[in-house]
C-alpha positions as CSV (number, residue, x, y, z in Angstrom):
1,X,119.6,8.4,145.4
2,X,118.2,7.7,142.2
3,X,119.3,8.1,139.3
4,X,117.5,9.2,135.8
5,X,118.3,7.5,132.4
6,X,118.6,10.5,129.8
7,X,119.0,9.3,126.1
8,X,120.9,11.9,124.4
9,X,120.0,11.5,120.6
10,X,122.9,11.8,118.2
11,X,123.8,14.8,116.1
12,X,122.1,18.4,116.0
13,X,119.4,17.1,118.1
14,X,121.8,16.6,121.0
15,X,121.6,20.2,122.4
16,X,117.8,19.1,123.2
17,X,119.1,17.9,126.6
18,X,120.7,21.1,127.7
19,X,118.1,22.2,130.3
20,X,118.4,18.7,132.1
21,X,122.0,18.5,132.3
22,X,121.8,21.9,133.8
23,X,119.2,21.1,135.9
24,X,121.2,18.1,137.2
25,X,124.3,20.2,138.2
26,X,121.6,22.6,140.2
27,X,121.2,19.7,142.3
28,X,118.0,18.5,140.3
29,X,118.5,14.9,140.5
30,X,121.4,13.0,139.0
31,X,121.0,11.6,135.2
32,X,122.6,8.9,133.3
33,X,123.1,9.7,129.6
34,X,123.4,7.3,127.3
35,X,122.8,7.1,122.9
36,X,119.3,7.5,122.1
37,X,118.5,4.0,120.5
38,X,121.1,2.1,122.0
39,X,120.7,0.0,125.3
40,X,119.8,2.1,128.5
41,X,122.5,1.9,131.1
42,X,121.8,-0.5,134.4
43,X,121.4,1.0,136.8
44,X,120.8,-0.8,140.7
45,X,117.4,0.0,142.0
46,X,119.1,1.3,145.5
47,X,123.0,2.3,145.9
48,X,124.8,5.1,147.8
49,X,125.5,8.1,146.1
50,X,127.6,11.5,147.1
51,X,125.3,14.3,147.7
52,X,126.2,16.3,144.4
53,X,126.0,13.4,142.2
54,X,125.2,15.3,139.2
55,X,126.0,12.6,136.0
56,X,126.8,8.6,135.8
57,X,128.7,7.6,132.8
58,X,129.0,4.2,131.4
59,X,132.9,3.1,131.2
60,X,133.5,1.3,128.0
61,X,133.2,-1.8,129.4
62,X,136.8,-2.8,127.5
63,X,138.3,-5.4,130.6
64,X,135.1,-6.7,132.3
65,X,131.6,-5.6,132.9
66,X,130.7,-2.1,132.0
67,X,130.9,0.1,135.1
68,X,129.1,3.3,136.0
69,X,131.4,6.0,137.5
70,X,129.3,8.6,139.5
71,X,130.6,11.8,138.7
72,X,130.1,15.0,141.2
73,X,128.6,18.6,140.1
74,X,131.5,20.0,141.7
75,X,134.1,17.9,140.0
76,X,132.5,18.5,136.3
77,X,132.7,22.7,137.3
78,X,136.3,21.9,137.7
79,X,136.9,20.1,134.9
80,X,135.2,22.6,132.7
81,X,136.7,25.2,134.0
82,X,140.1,24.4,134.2
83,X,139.5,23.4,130.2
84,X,138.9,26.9,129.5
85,X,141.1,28.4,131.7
86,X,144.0,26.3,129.4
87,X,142.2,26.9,126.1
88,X,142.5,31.2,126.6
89,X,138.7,31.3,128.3
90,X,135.1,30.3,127.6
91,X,133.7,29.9,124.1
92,X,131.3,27.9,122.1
93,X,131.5,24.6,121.3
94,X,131.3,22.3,118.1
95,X,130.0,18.5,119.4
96,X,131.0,16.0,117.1
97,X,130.8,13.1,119.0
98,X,128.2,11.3,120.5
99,X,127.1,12.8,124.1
100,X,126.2,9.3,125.6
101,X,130.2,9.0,126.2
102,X,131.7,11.5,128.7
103,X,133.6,13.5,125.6
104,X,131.3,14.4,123.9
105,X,128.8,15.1,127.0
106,X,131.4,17.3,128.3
107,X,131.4,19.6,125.2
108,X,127.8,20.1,126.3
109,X,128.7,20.8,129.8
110,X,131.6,23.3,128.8
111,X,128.7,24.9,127.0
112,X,126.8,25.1,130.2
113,X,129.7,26.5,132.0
114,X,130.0,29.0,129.5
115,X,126.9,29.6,129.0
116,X,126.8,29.2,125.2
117,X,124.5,27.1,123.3
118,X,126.9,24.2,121.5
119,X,126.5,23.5,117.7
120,X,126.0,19.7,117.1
121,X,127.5,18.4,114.1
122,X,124.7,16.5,111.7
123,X,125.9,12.8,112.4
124,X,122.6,11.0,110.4
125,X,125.1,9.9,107.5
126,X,128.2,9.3,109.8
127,X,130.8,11.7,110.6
128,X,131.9,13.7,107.4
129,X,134.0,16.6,106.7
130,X,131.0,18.7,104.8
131,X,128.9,18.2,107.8
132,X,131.5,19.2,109.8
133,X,132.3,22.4,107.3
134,X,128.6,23.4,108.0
135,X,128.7,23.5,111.8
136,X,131.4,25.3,111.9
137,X,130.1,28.3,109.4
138,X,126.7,28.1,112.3
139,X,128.9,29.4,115.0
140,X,128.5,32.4,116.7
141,X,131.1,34.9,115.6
142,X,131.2,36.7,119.1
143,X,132.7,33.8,121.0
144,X,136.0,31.8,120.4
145,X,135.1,28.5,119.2
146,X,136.6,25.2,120.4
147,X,135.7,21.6,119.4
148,X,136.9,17.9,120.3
149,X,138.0,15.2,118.2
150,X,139.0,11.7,118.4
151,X,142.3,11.1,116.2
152,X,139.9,8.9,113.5
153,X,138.3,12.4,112.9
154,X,140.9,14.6,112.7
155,X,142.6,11.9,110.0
156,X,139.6,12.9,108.3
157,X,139.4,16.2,107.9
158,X,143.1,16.8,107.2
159,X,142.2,15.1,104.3
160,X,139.5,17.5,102.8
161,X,141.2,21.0,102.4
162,X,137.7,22.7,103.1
163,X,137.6,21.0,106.6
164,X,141.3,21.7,107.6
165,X,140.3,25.5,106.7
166,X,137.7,25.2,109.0
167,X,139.6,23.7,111.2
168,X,142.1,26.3,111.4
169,X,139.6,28.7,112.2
170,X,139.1,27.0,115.7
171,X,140.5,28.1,118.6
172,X,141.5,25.3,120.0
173,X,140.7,21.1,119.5
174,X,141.3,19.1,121.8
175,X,142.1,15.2,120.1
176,X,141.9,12.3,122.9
177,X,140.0,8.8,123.2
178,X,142.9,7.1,121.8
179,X,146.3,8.2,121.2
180,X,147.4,10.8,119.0
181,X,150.1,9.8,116.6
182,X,152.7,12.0,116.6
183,X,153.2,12.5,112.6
184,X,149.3,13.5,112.8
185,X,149.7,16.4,115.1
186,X,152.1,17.7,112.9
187,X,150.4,17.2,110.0
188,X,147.5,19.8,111.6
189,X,149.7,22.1,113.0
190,X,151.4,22.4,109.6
191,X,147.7,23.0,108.0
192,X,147.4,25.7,111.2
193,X,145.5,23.8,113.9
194,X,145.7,24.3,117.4
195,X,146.1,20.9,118.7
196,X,145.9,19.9,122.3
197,X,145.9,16.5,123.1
198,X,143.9,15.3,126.0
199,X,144.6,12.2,128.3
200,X,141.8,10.8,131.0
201,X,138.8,8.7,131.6
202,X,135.7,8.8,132.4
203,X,136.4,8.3,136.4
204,X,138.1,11.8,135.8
205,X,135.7,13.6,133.8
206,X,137.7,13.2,130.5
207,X,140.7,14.7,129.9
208,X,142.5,15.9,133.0
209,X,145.9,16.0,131.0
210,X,146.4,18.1,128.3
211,X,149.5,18.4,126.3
212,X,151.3,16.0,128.9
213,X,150.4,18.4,131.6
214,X,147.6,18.2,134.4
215,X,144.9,20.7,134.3
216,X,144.7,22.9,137.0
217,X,143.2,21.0,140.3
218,X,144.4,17.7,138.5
219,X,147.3,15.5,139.3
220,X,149.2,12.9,138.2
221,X,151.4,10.8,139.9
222,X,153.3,7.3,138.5
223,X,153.9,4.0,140.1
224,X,157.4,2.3,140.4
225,X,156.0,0.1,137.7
226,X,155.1,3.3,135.5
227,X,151.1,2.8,135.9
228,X,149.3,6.2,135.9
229,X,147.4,7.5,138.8
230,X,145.3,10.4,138.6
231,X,143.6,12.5,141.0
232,X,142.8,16.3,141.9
233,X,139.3,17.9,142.1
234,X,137.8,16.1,138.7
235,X,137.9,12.8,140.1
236,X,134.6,10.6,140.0
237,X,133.1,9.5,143.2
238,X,133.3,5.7,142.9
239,X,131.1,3.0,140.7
240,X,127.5,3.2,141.0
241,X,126.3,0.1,143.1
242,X,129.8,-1.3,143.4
243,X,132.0,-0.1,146.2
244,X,134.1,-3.4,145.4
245,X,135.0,-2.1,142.4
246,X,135.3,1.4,143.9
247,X,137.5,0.4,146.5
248,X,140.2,-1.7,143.8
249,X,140.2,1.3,141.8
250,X,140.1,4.3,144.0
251,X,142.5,5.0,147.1
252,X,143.0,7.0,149.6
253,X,146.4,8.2,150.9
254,X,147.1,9.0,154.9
255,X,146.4,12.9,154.1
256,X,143.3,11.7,152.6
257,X,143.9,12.5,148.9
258,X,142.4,10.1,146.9
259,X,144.0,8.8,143.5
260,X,142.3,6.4,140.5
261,X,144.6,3.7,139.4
262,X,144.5,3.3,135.8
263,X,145.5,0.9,133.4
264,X,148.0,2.8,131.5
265,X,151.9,3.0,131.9
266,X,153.7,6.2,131.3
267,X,156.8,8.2,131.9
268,X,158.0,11.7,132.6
269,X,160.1,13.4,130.2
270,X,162.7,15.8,131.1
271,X,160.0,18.9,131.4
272,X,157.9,17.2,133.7
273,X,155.5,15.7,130.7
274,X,153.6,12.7,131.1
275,X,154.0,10.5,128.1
276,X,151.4,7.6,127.9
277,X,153.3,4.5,126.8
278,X,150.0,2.8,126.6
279,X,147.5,0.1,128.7
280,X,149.6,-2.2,130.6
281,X,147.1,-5.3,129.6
282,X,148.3,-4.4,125.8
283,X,152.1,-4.9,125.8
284,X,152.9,-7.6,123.6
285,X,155.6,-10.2,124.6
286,X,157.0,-11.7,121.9
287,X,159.8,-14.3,122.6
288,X,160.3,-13.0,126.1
289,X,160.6,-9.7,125.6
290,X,157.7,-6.6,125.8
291,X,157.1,-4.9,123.3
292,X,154.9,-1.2,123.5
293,X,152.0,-1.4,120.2
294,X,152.3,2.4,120.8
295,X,156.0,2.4,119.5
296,X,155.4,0.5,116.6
297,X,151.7,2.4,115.4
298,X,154.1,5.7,115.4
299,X,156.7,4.0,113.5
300,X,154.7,2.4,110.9
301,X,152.9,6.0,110.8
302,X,155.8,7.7,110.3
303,X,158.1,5.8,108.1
304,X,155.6,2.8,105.9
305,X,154.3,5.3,102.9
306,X,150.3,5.3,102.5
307,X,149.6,4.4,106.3
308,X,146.6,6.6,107.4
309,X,145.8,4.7,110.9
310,X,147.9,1.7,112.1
311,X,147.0,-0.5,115.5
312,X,149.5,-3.3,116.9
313,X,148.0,-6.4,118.6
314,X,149.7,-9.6,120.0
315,X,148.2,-12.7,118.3
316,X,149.3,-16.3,119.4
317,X,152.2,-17.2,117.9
318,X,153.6,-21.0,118.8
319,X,157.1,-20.3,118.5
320,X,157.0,-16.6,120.0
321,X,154.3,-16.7,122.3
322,X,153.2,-14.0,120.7
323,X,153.6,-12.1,117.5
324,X,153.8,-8.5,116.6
325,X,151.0,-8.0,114.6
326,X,150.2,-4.7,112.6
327,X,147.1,-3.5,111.4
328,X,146.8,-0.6,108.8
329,X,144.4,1.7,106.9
330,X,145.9,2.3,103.7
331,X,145.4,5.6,101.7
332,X,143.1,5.3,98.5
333,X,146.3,5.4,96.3
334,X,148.5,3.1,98.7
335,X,150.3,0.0,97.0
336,X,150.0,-2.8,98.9
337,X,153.5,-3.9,101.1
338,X,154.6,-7.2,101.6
339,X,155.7,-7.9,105.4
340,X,159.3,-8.1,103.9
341,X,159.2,-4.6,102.8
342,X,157.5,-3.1,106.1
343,X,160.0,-4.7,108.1
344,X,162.6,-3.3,105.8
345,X,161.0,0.3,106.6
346,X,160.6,-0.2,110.1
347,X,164.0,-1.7,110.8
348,X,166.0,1.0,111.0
349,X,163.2,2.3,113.6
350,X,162.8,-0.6,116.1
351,X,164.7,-3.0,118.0
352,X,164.6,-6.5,115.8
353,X,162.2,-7.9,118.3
354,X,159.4,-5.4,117.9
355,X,159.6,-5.6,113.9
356,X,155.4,-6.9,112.8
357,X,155.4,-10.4,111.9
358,X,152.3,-10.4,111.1
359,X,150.7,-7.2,108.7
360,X,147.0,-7.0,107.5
361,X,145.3,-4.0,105.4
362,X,141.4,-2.9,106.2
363,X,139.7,0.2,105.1
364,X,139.1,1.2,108.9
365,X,139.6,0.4,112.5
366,X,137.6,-1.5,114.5
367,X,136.4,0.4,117.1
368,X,134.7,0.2,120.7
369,X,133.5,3.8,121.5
370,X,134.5,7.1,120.0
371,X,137.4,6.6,118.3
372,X,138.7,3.7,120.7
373,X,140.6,0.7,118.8
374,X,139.0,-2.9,119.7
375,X,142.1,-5.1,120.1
376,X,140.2,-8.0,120.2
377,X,138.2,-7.1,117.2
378,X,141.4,-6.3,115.6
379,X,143.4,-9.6,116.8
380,X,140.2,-11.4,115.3
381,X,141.1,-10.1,111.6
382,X,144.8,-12.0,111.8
383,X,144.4,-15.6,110.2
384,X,145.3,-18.1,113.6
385,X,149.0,-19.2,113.9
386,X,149.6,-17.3,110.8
């Protein structure tokens, strides 16, 4: 089957490539969206393809070589659907996010499902909040309006009161990419957002889990070792051209469900939530012992004054292996902690092994997609063996 490159051109412009998205879910040949201006994705001149192959979407490429994960007409209905079904119904939708990564293509998609036109958010000077304030004052009063974020955004606009107002008049934004700190989602349901934080890939559409809870059709299932499997109607197909690849990530049980093995480890809380502890390929061990960066990002975010955004990486360390090292976006205001004084804070928060030994400021995140940290980028800003 072949498959069509579509660049999808960032900001209000976006909505341009409604009629072939919708063509390609009509069965009108399969398309592979990508950022207008940015490398086109490659794709093999010849590879098997499921009849309703409908969209391809570039992985972020984060262990290894970028892969393409062929996603099925059918399985993008059920995705959308079961997204409104959990939001209250259909409604129009705010894109904020580039559409060449399956988030923010699947706020167009959702729009095609409900049959509403999406309002793009003017991106040409970056994401900010008065651009943001704008598209939402351009949406269509006879519809309930929904938008998705990445946790870098909503940071953002909590801190400009005329977005959180318009915020609040949203019926529901969905926050995923990365994780959500807790002490944020409070933050915007104290301001009067409706939060729902989403968990899933793009070899399940996007978010599958929302709230800790699979949409309906999805399911989630955990190892002995805690990695996360996923499957249910909005699984991809396979990889594009590599049913190697395909066949170490996808399997197949005896009653022929079939299940994508992520990367991530999580647990089940006493309500049947999952909880993502994080990738498995990101614990740090320090002296021996693992240590979870998510623990440690929500404790420096919740109890070290000024932190706006905080990542954890392991760097080398020659007496610990590795070292706990923390990475954070001060407010404007902040002053400036020593590492004694954030491991004073944080002590009475985390075991003694999972204390940073290593801190560093910057005024942002490195990132590798929407609102993705890049470890590596980050590791890179920690000075070597100190």
């Amino acid at each position: 089957m072949d498959v069509e490159p579509l660049p999808v051109p960032a900001g209000e412009e976006a909505v341009a490539v409604l009629p072939r998205l919708r063509r390609a879910l009509a069965g009108g040949g399969a398309v592979a969206p990508y950022v207008a201006g940015s490398q086109p994705p490659q794709l093999p001149a010849r590879a098997a393809a499921a009849d309703d192959l409908a969209v391809v979407v570039g992985t972020s490429g984060s262990t290894g070589a970028p892969k393409l994960a062929m996603l099925g007409a059918s399985a993008l209905g059920a995705s959308a659907r079961a997204t409104h079904e959990r939001l209250g119904g259909p409604g129009q939708w705010l894109l904020t996010l580039p559409a060449g990564h399956v988030a923010g293509l699947q706020v167009l998609l959702r729009g095609l499902d409900a049959d509403t036109e999406p309002v793009a958010t003017d991106l040409s000077a970056g994401f900010i909040p008065g651009a943001f304030v704008a598209a939402v004052r351009r949406m269509d009063p006879r519809h309930r309006h929904y938008t998705s974020l990445v946790p870098t955004q909503l940071v953002r606009l909590l801190a400009d009161p005329a977005a959180t107002h318009a915020l609040t008049t949203l019926h529901g934004v969905l926050v995923g990419g990365a994780a959500t700190p807790p002490v944020l989602r409070r933050r915007a349901e104290a301001a009067g957002v409706r939060v729902l934080t989403t968990y899933g890939m793009s070899e399940t559409c996007g978010g599958c889990v929302y709230d800790g809870t699979a949409l309906r059709g999805a399911e989630v299932r955990l190892d002995d070792d805690g990695r996360i499997r996923l499957g249910g109607a909005t699984l991809a197909h396979g990889y594009l051209g590599r049913p190697d690849l395909t066949f170490r990530a996808f399997e197949v049980d005896p009653d022929g469900s079939r299940w994508y093995r992520t990367d991530d480890a999580g647990h089940l809380d006493d309500d049947g939530r999952l909880h993502v502890d994080g990738r498995l390929d990101d614990l740090v061990t320090t002296g021996g012992l693992k240590v979870a960066p998510r623990v440690v990002e929500e404790a420096a975010l919740e109890h070290v004054p000024g932190v706006l955004e905080a990542v954890v990486v392991g760097t080398p360390d020659p007496e610990w292996g590795q070292a706990v090292s923390l990475l954070v976006v001060p407010a404007p205001d902040a002053r400036p902690l020593s590492l004694a004084e954030v491991r004073d804070l944080l002590r009475p928060h985390l075991p003694a092994h999972a204390l940073p030994r290593r801190v560093t400021a910057a005024g942002a995140v490195p990132l590798r997609g929407p609102g993705k940290p890049d470890r590596a980028a980050v590791a890179a800003l920690f000075p070597v063996g100190g």
